[in-house]
C-alpha positions in Angstrom: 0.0 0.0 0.0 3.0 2.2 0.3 3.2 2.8 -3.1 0.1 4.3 -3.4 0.8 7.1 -1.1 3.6 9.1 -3.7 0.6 8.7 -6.5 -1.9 10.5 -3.7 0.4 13.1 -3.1 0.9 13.9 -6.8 -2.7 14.2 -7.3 -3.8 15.9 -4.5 -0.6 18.5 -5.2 -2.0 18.5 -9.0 -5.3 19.4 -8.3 -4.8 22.3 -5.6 -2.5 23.8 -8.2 -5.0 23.5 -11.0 -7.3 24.9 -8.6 -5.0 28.3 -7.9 -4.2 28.5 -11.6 -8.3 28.0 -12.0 -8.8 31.1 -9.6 -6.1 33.2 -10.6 -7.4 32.8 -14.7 -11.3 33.3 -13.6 -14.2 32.3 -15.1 -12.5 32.4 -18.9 -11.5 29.3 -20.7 -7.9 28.5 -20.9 -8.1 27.2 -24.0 -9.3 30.0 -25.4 -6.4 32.5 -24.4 -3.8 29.7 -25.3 -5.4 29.8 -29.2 -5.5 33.2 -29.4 -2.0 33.7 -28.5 -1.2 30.6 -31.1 -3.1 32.8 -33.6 -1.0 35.6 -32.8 2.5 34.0 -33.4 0.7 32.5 -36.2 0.1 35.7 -37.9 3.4 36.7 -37.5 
């Protein structure tokens, strides 16, 4: 069962990151800033 614990810690570390980032962006997709930034370099 040790081996479990490293996997649970990653996760649980994952997620409360993704939750800061999640707050810190707001309410607007992530997705759609990441493409538009893409589509500026693009258009370069």
């Amino acid at each position: 069962m040790d081996n479990d614990q490293p996997l649970a810690g990653a996760i649980l570390t994952a997620m409360v990151i993704a939750a800061v980032v999640w707050a810190t962006l707001g309410p607007q997709p992530v997705h759609e800033k990441v493409s538009h930034e893409h589509h500026a370099i693009a258009g370069r």
